[in-house]
LOSEKOL-896284 format. One record per residue (C-alpha): x, y, z; residue in three letters. Coordinates in steps of 0.05 Angstrom, whole numbers, plus 5000, padded with zeros to 4 digits. Layout:
N
XYZAla ...
This chain:
550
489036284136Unk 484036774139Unk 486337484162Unk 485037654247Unk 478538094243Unk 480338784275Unk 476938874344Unk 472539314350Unk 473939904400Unk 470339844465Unk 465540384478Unk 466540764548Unk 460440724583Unk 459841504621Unk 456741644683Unk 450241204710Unk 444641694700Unk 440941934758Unk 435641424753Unk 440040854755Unk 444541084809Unk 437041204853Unk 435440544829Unk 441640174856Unk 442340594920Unk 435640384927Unk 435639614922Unk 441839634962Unk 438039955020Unk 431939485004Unk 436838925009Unk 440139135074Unk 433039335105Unk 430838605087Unk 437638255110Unk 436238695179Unk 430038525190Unk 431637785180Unk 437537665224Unk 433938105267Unk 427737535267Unk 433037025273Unk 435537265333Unk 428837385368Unk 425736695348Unk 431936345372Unk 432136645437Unk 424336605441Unk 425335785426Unk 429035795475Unk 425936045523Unk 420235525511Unk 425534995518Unk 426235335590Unk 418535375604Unk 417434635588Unk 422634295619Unk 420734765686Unk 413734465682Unk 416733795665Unk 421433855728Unk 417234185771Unk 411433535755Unk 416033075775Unk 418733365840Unk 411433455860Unk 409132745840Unk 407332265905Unk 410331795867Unk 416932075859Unk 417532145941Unk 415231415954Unk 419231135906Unk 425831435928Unk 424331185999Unk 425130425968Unk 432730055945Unk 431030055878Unk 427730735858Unk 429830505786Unk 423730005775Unk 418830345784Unk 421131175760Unk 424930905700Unk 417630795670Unk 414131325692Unk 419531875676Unk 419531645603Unk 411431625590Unk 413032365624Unk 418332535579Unk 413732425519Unk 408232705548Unk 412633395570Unk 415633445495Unk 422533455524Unk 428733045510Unk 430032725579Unk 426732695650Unk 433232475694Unk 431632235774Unk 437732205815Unk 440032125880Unk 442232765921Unk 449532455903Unk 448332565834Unk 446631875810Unk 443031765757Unk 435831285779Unk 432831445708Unk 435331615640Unk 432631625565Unk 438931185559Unk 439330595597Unk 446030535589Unk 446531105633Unk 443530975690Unk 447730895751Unk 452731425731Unk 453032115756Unk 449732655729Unk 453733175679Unk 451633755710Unk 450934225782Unk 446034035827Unk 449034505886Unk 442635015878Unk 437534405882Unk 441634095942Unk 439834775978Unk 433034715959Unk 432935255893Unk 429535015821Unk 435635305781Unk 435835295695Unk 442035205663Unk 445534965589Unk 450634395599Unk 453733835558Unk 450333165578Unk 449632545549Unk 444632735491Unk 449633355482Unk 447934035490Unk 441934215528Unk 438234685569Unk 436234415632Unk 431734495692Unk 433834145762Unk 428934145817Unk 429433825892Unk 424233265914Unk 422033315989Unk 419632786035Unk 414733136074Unk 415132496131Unk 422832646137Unk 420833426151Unk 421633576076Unk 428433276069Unk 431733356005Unk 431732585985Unk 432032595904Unk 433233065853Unk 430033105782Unk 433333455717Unk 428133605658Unk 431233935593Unk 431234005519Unk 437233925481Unk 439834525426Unk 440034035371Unk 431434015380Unk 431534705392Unk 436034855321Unk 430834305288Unk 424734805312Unk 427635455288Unk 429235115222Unk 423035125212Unk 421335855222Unk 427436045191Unk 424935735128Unk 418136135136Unk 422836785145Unk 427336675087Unk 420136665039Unk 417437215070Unk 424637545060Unk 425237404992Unk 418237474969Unk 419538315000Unk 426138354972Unk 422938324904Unk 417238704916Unk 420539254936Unk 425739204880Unk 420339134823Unk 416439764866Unk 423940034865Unk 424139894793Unk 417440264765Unk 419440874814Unk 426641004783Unk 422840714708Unk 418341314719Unk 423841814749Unk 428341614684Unk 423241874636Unk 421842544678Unk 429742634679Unk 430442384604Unk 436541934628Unk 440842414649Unk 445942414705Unk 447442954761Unk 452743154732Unk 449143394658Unk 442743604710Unk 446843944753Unk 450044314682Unk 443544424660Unk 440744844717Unk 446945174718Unk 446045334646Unk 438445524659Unk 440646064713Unk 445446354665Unk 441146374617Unk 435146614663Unk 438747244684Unk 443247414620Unk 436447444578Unk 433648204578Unk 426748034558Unk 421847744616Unk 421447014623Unk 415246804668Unk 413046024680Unk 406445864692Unk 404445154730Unk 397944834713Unk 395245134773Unk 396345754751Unk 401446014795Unk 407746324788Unk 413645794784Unk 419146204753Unk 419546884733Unk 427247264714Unk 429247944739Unk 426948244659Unk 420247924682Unk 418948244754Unk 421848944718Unk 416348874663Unk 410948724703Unk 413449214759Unk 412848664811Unk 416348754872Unk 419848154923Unk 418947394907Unk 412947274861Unk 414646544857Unk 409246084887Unk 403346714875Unk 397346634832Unk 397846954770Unk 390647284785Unk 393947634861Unk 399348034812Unk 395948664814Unk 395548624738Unk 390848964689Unk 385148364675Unk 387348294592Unk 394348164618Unk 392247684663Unk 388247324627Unk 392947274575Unk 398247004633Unk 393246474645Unk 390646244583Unk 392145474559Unk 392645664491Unk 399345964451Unk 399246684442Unk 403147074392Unk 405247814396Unk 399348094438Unk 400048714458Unk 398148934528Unk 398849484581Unk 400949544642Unk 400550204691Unk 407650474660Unk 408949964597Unk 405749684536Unk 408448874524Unk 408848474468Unk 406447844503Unk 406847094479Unk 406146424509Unk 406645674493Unk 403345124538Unk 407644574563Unk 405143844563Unk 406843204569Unk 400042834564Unk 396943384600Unk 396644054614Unk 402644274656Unk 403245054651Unk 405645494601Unk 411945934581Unk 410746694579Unk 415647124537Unk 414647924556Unk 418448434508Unk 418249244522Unk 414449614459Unk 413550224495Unk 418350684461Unk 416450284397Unk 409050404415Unk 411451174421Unk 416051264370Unk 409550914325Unk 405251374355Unk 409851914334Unk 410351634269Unk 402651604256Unk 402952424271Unk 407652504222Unk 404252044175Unk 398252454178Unk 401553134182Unk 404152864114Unk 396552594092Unk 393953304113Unk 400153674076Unk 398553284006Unk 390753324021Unk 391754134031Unk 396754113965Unk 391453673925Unk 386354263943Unk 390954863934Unk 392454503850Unk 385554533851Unk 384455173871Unk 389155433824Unk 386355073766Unk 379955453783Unk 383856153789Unk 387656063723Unk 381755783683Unk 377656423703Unk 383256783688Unk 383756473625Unk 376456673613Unk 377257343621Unk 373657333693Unk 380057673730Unk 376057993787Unk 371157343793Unk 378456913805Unk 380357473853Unk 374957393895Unk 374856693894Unk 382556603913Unk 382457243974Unk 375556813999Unk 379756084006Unk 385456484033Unk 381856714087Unk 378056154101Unk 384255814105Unk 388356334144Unk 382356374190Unk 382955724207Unk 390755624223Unk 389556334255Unk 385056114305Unk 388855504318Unk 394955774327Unk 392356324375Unk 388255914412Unk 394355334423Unk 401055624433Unk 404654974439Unk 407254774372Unk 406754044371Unk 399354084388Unk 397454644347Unk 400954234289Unk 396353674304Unk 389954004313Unk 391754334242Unk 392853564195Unk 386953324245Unk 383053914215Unk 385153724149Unk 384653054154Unk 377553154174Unk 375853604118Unk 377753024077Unk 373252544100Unk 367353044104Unk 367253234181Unk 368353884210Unk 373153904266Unk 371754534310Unk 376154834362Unk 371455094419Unk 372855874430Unk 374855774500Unk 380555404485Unk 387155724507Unk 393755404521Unk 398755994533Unk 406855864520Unk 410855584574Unk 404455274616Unk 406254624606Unk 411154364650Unk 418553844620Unk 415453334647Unk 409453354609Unk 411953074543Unk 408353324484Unk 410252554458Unk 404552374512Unk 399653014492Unk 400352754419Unk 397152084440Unk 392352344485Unk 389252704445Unk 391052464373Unk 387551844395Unk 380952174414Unk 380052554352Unk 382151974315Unk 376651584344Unk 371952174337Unk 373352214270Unk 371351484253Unk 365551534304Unk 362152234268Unk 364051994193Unk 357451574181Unk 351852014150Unk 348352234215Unk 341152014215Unk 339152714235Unk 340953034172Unk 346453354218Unk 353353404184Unk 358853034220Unk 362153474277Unk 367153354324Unk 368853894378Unk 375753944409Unk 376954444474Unk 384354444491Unk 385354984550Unk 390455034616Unk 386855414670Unk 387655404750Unk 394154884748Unk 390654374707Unk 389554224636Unk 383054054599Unk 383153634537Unk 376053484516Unk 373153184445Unk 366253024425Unk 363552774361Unk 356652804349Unk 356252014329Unk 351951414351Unk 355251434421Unk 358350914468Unk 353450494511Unk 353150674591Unk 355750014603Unk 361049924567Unk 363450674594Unk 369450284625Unk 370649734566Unk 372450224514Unk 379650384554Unk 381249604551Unk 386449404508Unk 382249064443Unk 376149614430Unk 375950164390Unk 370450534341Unk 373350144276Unk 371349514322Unk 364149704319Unk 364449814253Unk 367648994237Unk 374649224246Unk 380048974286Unk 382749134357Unk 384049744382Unk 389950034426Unk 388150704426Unk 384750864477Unk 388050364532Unk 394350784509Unk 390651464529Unk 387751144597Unk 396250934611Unk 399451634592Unk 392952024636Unk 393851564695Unk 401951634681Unk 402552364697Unk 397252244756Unk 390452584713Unk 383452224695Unk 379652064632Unk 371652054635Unk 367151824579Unk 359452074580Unk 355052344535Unk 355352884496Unk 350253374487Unk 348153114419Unk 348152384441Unk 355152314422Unk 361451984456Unk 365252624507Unk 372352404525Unk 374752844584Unk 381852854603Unk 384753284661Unk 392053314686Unk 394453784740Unk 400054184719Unk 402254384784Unk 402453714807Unk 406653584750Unk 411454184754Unk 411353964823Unk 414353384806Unk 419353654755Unk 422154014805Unk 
């Protein structure tokens, strides 16, 4: 014998998913809706065949008791001869199952069966004995039927009652004609019990896909998960729907963007958000680690679209780079202190070079002068600065910009009436944000004046630092190609910068001066200088600051 195979173990089928449960709740109703509507048709045609029955054997009845006929033959001894004929080619005519004539006794002059005439009628005939036309349903010879029983007057015996007449139709033909419709109604049933469950069927088909076959219990999970999730992360999370509004943004997301109340349901564009941003919100396309400002922040923005055959929005990611953007900033200063430091070191080993070799030569007052005149050229310089600027950290930077610019062949110049006395500026006035104001506009003075001049003019760039009357002045012009009038305004946009118009690639700069100005409540201007060169103008009032430090 060969060995019982082992059974395999049944799997347990989990929860109907969402789709299918819809689905079956669905066809259920469909099928109760159509079951409803049925008996509900039922009912109505069976009383309305009924009340035909009624209609036609009152006609029927009503014919007869009227009929000349009728009246005169009742007045003879045998009323049989000659109504037993006549009430049949009426019954046929009528459409009804019997035309009875009887005496006002109740016996029976005509009948469908013959058989039956001279008995008493199964029925009341009090109401027609007292002159009514009465309907009623009774068990007769034929069986069950609804009736109609009229009185026939003699109008020459002063409308004595002398006959009575009972037309009716019996339920059997009545169950016969709603078979009929019945029939009808059970198609039409049936044929909208499956169209609605195959429309029930490509509904829930469709629903299925959109809920990827899960139940409520995993949905219900997931969007539990998804707040969690939503509120735990510290980044901002916005959604984007195809019609470019907001459809879900996290509480990292309204911080960010410094949105206020529910910005669910508004248009990206009705934010109140700088134009780049916005645009970048909005775009179709992925973006990856774009940088962009906002009135306090600089983001790190990227997006992915989401589809499914189409187009249906997009997931923004927002991170915070603004200390990183600072401490970069702050970084780049001391990366170019330390460029200036080994660019003065790599002329001072020169310089010595020069001193010993005339020394060497015997030329001992020729390498005096030439090392007291680069001493005080030097000295000159950092003297001025330093007297000029009495806050360290931009006194520092004016001094590596100075040598910076030595080293690419410009002259930076600090205007004589610069003066920034000790203890002007206010706390709140970081010298973190001073150091990108104006590190970034002699930065891009410096690439816009290092081009040969056309002129014959050497590259210059003029820097005026000075605190007067509560507000301070920071102002640097180059003596370069310029900036066009109309683009005055697109130079502060995140994207543009002088290495741009020279092929480069995109600038931050500037947007980053515009954000720390407009920060501590000042104003930048852009014009022309007064040799055709770019003048950046910054002002921020001190007072108003101190003001607020208080």
């Amino acid at each position: 014998m060969n060995p019982p195979r082992p059974r395999r173990p049944r799997r347990l089928r989990g929860p109907r998913s969402l789709a299918g449960q819809l689905f079956a709740m669905q066809v259920v109703l469909v099928a109760a809706a159509v079951l409803g509507c049925v008996v509900f048709a039922y009912v109505s045609a069976g009383r309305q065949a009924e009340e035909t029955a009624r209609r036609q054997a009152t006609a029927a009845a009503a014919a007869v008791a009227d009929s000349p006929a009728v009246v005169a033959a009742a007045r003879t001894k045998d009323p049989t001869a000659a109504l037993q004929p006549y009430s049949e080619r009426l019954r046929r005519d009528a459409g009804v199952d019997f035309v009875v004539v009887m005496a006002p006794d109740g016996t029976r002059w005509t009948h469908p069966e013959p058989s039956a005439i001279g008995g008493k009628y199964l029925g009341h005939i009090g109401p027609a004995l007292r002159g009514e036309l009465f309907q009623e349903t009774h068990q007769g010879v034929l069986g069950p039927s609804v009736r109609v029983v009229a009185p026939v007057r003699d109008p020459e015996r002063g409308g004595a009652i002398t006959a009575l007449v009972s037309s009716g139709i019996t339920v059997a033909t009545i169950g016969e004609q709603l078979q009929d419709q019945v029939l009808a109604l059970v198609a039409v049933a049936a044929a909208a019990l499956a169209l609605g469950g195959a429309g029930t069927y490509v509904i829930n088909a469709r629903l299925r896909r959109h809920t990827h076959g899960m139940n409520t219990a995993e949905l219900s999970r997931m969007y539990a998960y998804h707040e969690a999730a939503l509120h735990a992360v510290r980044e901002g999370l916005l959604m984007v729907d195809a019609d470019d509004r907001v459809a879900l943004i996290n509480d990292g997301g309204r911080e960010l963007l410094g949105l206020t109340g529910d910005a669910v349901g508004r248009p990206v564009a009705g934010l109140g958000l700088p134009e780049p941003l916005t645009g970048a919100l909005r775009a179709a396309g992925p973006r990856v680690d774009e940088l962009h400002l906002t009135g306090e922040r600089v983001l790190v923005v990227n997006s992915a679209p989401v589809s499914g055959g189409q187009h249906r929005g997009s997931v923004v990611t927002l991170r915070d780079h603004t200390e990183l953007q600072a401490l970069s900033g702050e970084l780049d200063s001391v990366r170019g202190f330390a460029e200036a430091l080994r660019s003065q070191a790599h002329e001072a080993a020169n310089r010595l070079h020069t001193v010993v070799s005339l020394i060497e030569l015997g030329r001992a007052e020729e390498a005096v002068e030439f090392a007291t005149a680069e001493l005080e050229l030097a000295q000159a310089l950092t003297d001025r600065v330093v007297g000029a600027v009495a806050e360290p950290v931009l006194a520092a930077l004016l001094l590596g910009k100075a040598a910076q610019a030595n080293e690419h062949g410009v002259e930076l110049v600090l205007t004589p009436d610069s003066r920034i006395d000790d203890g002007v500026l206010p706390p709140d006035l970081p010298a973190r944000d001073l150091v990108t104001v104006l590190g970034n506009l002699v930065d891009n003075a410096l690439d816009a004046a290092a081009p040969p001049q056309g002129d014959g003019a050497p590259p210059q760039v003029r820097v005026t630092a000075r605190a007067d009357g509560g507000e301070l002045l920071l102002r640097v012009v180059d003596n370069g190609p310029g900036v066009a009038a109309d683009a005055t305004e697109e130079v502060f946009r995140r994207g543009w910068s002088t290495k741009e118009r020279a092929g480069g690639g995109r600038g931050l700069g500037l947007a980053l001066v515009r954000q720390a100005v407009h920060r501590h409540g000042g104003t930048v201007r852009l014009d022309r200088g007064p040799e055709g060169g770019a003048r950046f103008t910054v002002q921020l009032p001190l007072r108003a600051a101190e003001g607020a430090g208080r």
